[in-house]
C-alpha positions, 0 to 999 in steps of 0.5 A: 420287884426286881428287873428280869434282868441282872448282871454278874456284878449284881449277884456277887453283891448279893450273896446269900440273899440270891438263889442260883438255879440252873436250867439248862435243857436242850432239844436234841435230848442231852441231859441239861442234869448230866450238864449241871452235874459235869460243872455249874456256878457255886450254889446253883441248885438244878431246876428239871425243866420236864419234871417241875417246869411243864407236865406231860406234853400231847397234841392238844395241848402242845409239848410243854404245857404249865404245871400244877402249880403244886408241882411246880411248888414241890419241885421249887421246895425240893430244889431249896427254894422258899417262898421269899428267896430271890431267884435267879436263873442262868443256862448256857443258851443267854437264857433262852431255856432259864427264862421259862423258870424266871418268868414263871416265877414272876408271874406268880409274884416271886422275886426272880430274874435272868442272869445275863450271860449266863454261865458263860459270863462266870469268870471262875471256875465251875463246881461239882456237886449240889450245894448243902440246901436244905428242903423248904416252903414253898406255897402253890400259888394260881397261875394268873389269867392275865398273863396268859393266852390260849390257841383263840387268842394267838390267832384272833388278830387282836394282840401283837403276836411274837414268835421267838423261833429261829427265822427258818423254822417261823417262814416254814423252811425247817420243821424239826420237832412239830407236825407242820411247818410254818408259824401262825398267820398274822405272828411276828418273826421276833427270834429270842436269841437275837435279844443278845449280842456276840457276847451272849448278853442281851443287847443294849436297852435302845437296841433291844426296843427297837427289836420290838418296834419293828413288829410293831410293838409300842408302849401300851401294846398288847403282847402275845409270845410263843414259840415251839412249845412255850419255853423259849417264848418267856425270853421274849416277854423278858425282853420285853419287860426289860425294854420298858413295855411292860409285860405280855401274855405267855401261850403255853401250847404255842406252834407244837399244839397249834401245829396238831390242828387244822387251823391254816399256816402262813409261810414265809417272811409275811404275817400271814394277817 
């Protein structure tokens, strides 16, 4: 299988071997489609986030939960995407949204990778329009045990549990979507968009492992990634990946269902464990 991380060059190498998918989403309730469809990289199909990337969100299971992998089958076919193509996702955020499509993609076996720098490390210009694909197979595939985690699990005590919200939001400062503030006690602050450096590439490889020790993450280490809602937790466990420690375990309902809870909050800078 391919790293979970390509750069531009590798892509242009490629050419029709790849698949582009863009998925661009954003928290303040722009439309990422009204993004992709006002300009996006040639080829590149849309990937929707809320209708083929989670179902319906609620409290006990957090804003966006895994879908039927049957919806996530159909949503991949729809967009030109078969069962043997090779993936790669790109946003306009270093990948913190596209990696919720690559690392769905790769915990079920496909090929499937971020594009670093995303969009803003495309030197040509943009296009309009969808590209001429045409519908393909694309087969459910289960959504592997082992790569996942529940509500017990993140705060057990018994993983290194990462959170890859900004700082303000894991020490409790700020709350804007969630019903409490703060993060879950024993987690480790780890924001996903400081794996990139100004260019909006991800950090050299020593640089990023160093990120990853210092909160306590070593080779063997069993990792466990959240966020607000388990989206931006799969950059995390790319990066992760990437830096040479293997893969961890995604919790899907992360902060927004361990939030709707009554299970005690830590603030602050400290683990709380």
């Amino acid at each position: 299988m391919i790293g979970p991380v390509v750069d531009p060059a590798w892509v242009r190498e490629q050419g029709d071997r790849v698949v582009l998918a863009d998925v661009r989403w954003y928290l303040d309730g722009r439309s990422g489609r009204a993004a992709y469809d006002s300009g996006h990289l040639p080829g590149a199909v849309f990937v929707d986030l809320d209708r083929w990337l989670a179902r319906p969100g609620s409290p006990a299971d957090g804003r966006h939960p895994l879908p039927d992998p049957g919806v996530f089958a159909a949503g991949l076919a729809a967009a030109g995407i078969g069962d043997d193509d090779i993936v790669i996702g790109y946003d306009d955020a270093g990948g913190v949204i596209a990696s919720r499509l690559v690392w769905m993609l790769r915990a079920t076996g496909h090929e499937a990778a971020l594009l670093d720098g995303g969009l803003a490390a495309y030197p040509g210009e943009l296009v309009r329009g969808e590209p001429d694909r045409p519908p393909a197979v694309c087969t459910p595939r289960p959504w592997p045990a082992d790569r996942l985690a529940g509500i017990d699990d993140a705060a057990g005590g018994s993983f290194v549990v990462l959170d890859a919200r900004d700082g303000e939001r894991f020490r409790g400062e700020t709350e804007p979507i969630d019903p409490r503030a703060g993060h879950i006690p024993g987690a480790r602050s780890l924001p996903c968009r400081e794996n990139l450096g100004a260019d909006g590439r991800f950090l050299p490889l020593a640089e990023l492992r160093e990120r990853f020790v210092s909160v306590g993450v070593s080779d063997g280490s069993d990792v466990v990634s959240y966020c607000g809602s388990g989206v931006t937790a799969c950059h995390n466990l790319l990066a992760l990946e990437h830096a040479g420690f293997g893969v961890g375990r995604l919790y899907p309902g992360s902060w927004s269902q361990y939030s709707a809870t009554d299970r005690p909050a830590a603030t602050g800078d400290s683990t709380g464990g």
